[in-house]
N, C-alpha and C positions, 0 to 999 in steps of 0.2 A: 377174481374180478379183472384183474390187469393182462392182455395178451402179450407180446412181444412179438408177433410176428407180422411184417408189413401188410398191410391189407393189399389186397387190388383195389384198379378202381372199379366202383358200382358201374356196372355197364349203363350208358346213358343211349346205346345204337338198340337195344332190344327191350322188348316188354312195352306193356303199358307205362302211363305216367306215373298210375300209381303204383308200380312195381320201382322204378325210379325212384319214387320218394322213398319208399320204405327201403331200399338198397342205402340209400345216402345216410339215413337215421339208424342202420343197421352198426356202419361203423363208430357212431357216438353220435352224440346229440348237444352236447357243450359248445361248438362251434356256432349252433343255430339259436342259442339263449343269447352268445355275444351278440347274433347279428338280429335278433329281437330289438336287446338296446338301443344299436345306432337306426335303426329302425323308427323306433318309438323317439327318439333326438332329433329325428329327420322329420316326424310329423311335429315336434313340437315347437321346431324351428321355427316352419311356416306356419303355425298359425302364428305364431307370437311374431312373425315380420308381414301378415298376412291380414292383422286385426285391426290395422289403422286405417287402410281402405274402406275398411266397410263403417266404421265409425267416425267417419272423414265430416258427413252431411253435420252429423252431433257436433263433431271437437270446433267447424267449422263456427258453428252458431254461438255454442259458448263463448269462445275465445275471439270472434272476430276474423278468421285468416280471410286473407285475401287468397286467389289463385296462385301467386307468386310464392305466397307463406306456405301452401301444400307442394307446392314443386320444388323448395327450397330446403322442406325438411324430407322430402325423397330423396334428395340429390346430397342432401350429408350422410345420409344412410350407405347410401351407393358409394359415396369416397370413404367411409370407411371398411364398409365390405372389401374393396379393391385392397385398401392398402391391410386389412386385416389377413386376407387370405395367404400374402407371401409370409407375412410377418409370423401367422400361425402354421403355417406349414413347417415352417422351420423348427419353431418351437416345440413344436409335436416330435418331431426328430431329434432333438438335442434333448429332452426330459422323460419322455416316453407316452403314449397316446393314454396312457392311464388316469395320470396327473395332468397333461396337457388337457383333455378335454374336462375332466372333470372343473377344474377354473371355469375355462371358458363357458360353458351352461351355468355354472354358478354365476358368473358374470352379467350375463345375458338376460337371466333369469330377474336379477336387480336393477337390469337396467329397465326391463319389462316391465317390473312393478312400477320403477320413479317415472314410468309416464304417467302414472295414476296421480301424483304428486304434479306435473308440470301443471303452470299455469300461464303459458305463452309460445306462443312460434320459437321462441327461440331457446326456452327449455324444452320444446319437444325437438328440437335439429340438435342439441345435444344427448339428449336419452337415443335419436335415431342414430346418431355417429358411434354411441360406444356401445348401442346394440350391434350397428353391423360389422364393429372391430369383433366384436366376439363372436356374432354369431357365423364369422368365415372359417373355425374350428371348423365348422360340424362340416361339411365334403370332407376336407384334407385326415378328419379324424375318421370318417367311415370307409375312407376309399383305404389307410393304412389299417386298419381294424381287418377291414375284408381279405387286404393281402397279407397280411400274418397269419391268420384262421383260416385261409379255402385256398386251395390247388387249385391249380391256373384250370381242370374241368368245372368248377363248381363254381368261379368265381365272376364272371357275369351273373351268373343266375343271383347269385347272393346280393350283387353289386345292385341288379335291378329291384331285390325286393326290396333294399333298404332304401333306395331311390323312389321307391314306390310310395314314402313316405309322405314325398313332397306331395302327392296327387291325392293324398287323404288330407292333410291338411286343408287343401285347397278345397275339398269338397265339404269338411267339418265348419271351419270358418264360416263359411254365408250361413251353415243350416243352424247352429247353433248360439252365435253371437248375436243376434235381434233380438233371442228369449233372453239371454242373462243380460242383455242391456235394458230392456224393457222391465229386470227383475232386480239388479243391483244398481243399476248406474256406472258409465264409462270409467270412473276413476276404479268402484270395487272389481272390475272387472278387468283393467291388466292387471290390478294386485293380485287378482287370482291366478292369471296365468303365469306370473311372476311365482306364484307359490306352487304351482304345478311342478316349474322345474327344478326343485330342491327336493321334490318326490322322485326326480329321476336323479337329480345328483348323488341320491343315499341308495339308489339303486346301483348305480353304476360304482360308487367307491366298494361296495359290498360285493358286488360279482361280478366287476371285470376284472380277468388277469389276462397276461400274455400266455400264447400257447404250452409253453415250457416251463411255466410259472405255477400255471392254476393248478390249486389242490386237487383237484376231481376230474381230471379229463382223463380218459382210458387211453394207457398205451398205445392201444389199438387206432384209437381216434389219432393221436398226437403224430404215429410215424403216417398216418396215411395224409397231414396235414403237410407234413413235411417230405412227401414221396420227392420232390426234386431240388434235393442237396443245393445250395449257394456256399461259394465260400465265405469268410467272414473277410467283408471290407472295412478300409479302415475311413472314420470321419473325415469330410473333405469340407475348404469354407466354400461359403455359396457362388464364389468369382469360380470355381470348378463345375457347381454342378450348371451355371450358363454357357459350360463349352460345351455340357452333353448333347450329341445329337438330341436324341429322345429327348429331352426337355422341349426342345426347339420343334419338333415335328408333333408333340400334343400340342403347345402354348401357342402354336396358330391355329390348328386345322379345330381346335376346341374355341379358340375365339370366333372362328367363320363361320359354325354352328350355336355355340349354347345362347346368343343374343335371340336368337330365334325364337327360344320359349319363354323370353322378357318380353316380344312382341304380341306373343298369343296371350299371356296374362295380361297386360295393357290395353289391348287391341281389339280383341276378340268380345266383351261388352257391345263396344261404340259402331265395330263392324253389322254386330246383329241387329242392333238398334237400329241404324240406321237403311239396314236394306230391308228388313220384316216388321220394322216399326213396334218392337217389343218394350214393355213395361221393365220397372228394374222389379215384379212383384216374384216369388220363389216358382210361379207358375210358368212365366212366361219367359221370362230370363234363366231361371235356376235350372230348371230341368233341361234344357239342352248344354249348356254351362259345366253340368252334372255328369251328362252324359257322355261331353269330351273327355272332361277329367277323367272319369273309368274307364275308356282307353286306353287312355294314358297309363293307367294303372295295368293293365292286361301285355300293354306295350313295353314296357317296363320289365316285366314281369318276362313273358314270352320273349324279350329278343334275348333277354339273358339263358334260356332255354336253346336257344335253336346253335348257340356257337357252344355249349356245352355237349349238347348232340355230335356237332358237328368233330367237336376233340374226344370225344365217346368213340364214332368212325375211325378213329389215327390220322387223321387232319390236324398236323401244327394249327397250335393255340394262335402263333399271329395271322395264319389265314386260315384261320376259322373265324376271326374276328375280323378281318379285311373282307371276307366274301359277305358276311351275316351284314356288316356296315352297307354293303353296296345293295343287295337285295332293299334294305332297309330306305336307302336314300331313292331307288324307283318306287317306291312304296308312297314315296313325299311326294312324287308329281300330284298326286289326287288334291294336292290344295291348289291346284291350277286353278280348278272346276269352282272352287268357292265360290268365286266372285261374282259370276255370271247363274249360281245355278237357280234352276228353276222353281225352288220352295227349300222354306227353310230346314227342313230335316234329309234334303239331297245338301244342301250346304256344311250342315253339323256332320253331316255322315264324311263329306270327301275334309273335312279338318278336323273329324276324329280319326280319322286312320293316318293323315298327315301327323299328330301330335301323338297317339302312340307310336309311331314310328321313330318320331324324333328322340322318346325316352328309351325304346330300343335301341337305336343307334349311340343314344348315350351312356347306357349299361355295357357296351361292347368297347367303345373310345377309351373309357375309364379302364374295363379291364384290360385293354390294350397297353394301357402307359404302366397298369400294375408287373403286365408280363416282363416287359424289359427292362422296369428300372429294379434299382437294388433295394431290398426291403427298409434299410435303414435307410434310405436316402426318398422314398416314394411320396412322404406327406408336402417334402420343401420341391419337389418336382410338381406335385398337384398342385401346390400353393402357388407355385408362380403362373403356372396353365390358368389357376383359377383366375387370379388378380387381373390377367391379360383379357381373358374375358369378364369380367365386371365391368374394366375398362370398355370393352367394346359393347357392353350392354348401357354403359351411361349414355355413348355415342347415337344407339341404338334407336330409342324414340324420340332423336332429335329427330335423324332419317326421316323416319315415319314420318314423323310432324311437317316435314320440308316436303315428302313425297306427297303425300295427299292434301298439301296447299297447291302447290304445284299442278296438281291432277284434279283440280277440282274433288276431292274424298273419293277417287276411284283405287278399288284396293284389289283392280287386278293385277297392278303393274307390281305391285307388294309381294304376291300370292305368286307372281310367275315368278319372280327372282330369288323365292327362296329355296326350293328345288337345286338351281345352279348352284348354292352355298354349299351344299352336304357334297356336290359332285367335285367342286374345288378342294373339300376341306379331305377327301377321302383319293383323289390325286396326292394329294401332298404328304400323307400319311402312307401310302403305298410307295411310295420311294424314298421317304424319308427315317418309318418309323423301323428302329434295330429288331434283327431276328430274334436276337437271346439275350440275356440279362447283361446290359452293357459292366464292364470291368471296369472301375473309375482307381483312378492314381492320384496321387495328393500333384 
């Protein structure tokens, strides 16, 4: 059963795609169960920070909220997320992504249910703040998962499927939740979802291990995971890892970007609504809504494909993801066209290929900061990338709000300027972001 001799890698420049998969499943297949997991943690993220939206008109009417009351338990949600993500990133790094995530889902998962329990604005902006202290685990836990398990050819691809997660979420949410609320009642139904993830929690303490750890992964698999040797660094405190370049060339060019897909989720309703005069009914809203989202998912999906091709060719892995990023960011111009276009499904068509895009480009960012940082140190590098962007996503729909008061709700001037965001954000990562796995010293 056990090989010992290094594999190569699966050619990703020849063949079909499905010659490709079967080449990648050829050398082992334990790597793809791990990333099943964050996978399934990633869809079950979003719905559980994704279910209050839609149950908002309901908790509204029971309890009384004012507009202020729903903007106020978003906005603790958002200060915890921010300060959750540095705070868990770290922590992923000092315990090991084993035990660190396990918690945090556990956590998350209880704080999911006590909104079922809340009976006021101000028990739901605390169940919302110590959901999104936990649930800022899940990136910092998937992106170090992925860079332990997959070789810098396979590790976009991996990076986009488990990112793929968020874009089912988003599409399970609306289709599902109006039946079980119309069938349980709002309270039985976070307790459900809150008991959902104790089904992942027994998944994941049962069959995750580290690559060098798990009882069952083939030699074979294990040296082809490990084809390029790191030496062993030693723990550094966190006042080191903010002198790393690399820290500093993700935690901006990832804040100038990821606000962007806060916009499209906020945004992209009230945009539709008001230029095609749509219903919120699954007909008329849902199915183009729908439609984006699977994009999204193909985007995802595919841009982590085409820089793995590209290191398949013998293209360095940083510019195979510099170049795939740039393609990616003309690829965004098409949300120029939204604003003005001429029927609604030329509209959905140029801001689906804009928001696949954007999760392309973001499968390629991610694995870009996996490439050069050091594997023990990658979860408290994303965590702080992360927190910087939370922070500019809290920033984010004030923008919005002030632009289109400003503009009388005209959301060209929205639509042109974010194009320029990805071309800023991928200047500053071409000069900034290191060739090879920076050396770090105490």
């Amino acid at each position: 059963m056990h090989h010992t001799e290094t594999p190569a890698m699966p050619s990703l420049s020849r063949g079909s795609i499905g010659d490709k998969i079967r080449g990648a499943f050829a050398v082992g297949r334990t790597r793809w169960v791990m990333l099943l997991l964050v996978f399934l943690a990633t869809t079950l993220n979003y719905i559980d920070r994704a279910a209050l939206g839609i149950m908002q008109p309901i908790l509204a009417e029971k309890m009384n909220w004012t507009a202020m009351d729903y903007a106020n338990i978003n906005f603790w949600f958002q200060v915890g997320y921010a300060v959750g993500f540095v705070l868990q990133g770290r922590f992923i790094d000092k315990v090991g992504v084993k035990r660190a995530f396990f918690i945090a889902v556990l956590l998350w998962s209880l704080a999911t249910g006590a909104h079922g329990l809340a009976t006021s604005a101000v028990g739901f902006m605390v169940c919302r703040f110590i959901l999104g202290l936990t649930e800022a685990a899940n990136y910092p836990a998937c992106v170090k998962t992925t860079r332990l398990w997959f070789p810098a050819g396979e590790r976009a691809l991996a990076t986009g499927i488990f990112n793929a997660g968020t874009n089912v979420g988003a599409m399970l949410t609306p289709m599902l939740l109006p039946l079980l609320l119309s069938l349980w009642g709002w309270q039985a139904v976070f307790i459900g979802m809150g008991a959902i993830g104790f089904v992942w929690v027994t998944a994941w303490a049962i069959k995750y291990y580290n690559p060098e750890e798990h009882p069952s992964v083939r030699k074979s698999e294990l040296a082809y995971i490990q084809q390029d040797p790191e030496p062993e660094q030693p723990q550094v405190p966190f006042s080191r890892i903010l002198r790393m370049r690399g820290t500093w060339a993700f935690a901006l060019a990832y804040s100038i970007t990821a606000p962007v897909f806060w916009f499209y989720l906020y945004w992209l309703p009230p945009f539709l609504n008001q230029q095609y005069n749509l219903g919120i009914s699954v007909t008329q809203m849902g199915i183009p809504l729908i439609a984006i989202w699977l994009s999204a998912d193909f985007g995802s999906v595919g841009g982590g494909i085409l820089s793995s091709w590209l290191i398949g060719r013998g293209v360095k892995a940083t510019t195979a993801r510099l170049v795939s990023m740039l393609i990616f960011a003309c690829t965004i111009v098409s949300v120029v066209f939204a604003a003005n276009a001429s029927g609604l499904w030329i509209a959905v068509l140029a801001i689906a290929l804009a928001v696949g895009a954007h999760q392309a480009w973001t499968a390629n960012i991610w694995s870009l900061v996996m490439d050069y940082t050091p594997k023990h140190l990658v979860s408290s590098v994303f965590g702080f990338g992360g927190m910087c962007a939370a922070v500019g996503g809290m920033f984010m729909t004030q923008i919005v709000g002030h632009v289109l008061t400003a503009t009388n709700n005209n959301y060209a001037v929205l639509f042109t300027l974010i194009p320029t965001m990805y071309f800023l954000a991928l200047t500053w990562m071409f000069f900034m972001a290191p060739r090879k796995v920076e050396t770090v010293r105490n």
